[in-house]
C-alpha positions, -999 to 999 in steps of 0.1 A, spaced: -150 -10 -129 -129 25 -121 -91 31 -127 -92 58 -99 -74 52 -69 -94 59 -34 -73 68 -7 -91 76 24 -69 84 59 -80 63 88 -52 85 111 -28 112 102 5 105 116 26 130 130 58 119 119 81 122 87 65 122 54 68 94 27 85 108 -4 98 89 -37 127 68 -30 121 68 5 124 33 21 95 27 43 86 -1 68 46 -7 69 21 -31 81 -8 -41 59 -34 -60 53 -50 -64 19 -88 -77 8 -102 -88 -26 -134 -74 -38 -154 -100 -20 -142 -95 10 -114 -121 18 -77 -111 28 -53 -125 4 -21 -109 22 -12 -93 55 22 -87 73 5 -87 108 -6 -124 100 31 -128 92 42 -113 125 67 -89 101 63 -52 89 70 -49 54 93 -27 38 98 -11 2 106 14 -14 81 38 -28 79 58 -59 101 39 -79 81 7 -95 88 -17 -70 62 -22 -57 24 -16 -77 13 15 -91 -15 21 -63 11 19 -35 34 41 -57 8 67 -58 -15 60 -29 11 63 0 29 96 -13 31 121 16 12 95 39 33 104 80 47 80 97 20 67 123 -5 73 100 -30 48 87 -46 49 52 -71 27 31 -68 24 -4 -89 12 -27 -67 0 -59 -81 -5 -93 -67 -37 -112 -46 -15 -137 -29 2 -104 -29 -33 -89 -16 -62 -111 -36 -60 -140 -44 -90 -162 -15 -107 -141 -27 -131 -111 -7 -133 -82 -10 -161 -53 -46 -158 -44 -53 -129 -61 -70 -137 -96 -66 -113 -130 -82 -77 -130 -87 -79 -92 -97 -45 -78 -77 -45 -44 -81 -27 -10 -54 -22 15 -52 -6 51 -15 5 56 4 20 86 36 39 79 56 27 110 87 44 97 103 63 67 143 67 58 151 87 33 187 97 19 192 121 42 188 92 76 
């Protein structure tokens, strides 16, 4: 098992870059190791919003979506101590290795 974070861009987006603090509004789905989803906000029918950089969300969003555009699309591969660790969290059992694919539909920073 690897604590690196693999980000790999599925599509660069042209729009305004994500930076710390910045809220952003996404839509993701995220897998377990094996292969099933344990979360998406298209199944919801509701982009999700957070924001980034400041420990509010887990470490491999914190670190995997810096300077990601809006419009782009990226898939990250999160190690469990990026992810939640020892912690479980709804289907998503202790010292899960995690992989998202994200789209950045919009970032607001201080300045918006």
């Amino acid at each position: 098992m690897s604590d690196t974070l693999h980000i790999t861009d599925l599509v660069l987006g042209e729009g305004k870059a994500v930076v710390k603090g910045a809220l952003i509004t996404t839509q993701y789905t995220g897998w377990l190791a094996d292969g099933s989803e344990f979360d998406s906000s298209w199944s919801r029918g509701k982009p999700f919003q957070c924001v980034i950089g400041t420990g509010r969300v887990i470490k491999g969003w914190d670190q995997g979506l810096m300077g990601m555009r809006e419009g782009g699309k990226r898939r990250l591969v999160v190690p469990a101590a990026l992810g939640y660790g020892e912690r479980s969290m709804g289907k998503i059992p202790p010292y899960a290795d995690l992989t998202f694919e994200i789209e950045v539909l919009q970032v607001l920073t201080r300045d918006d």
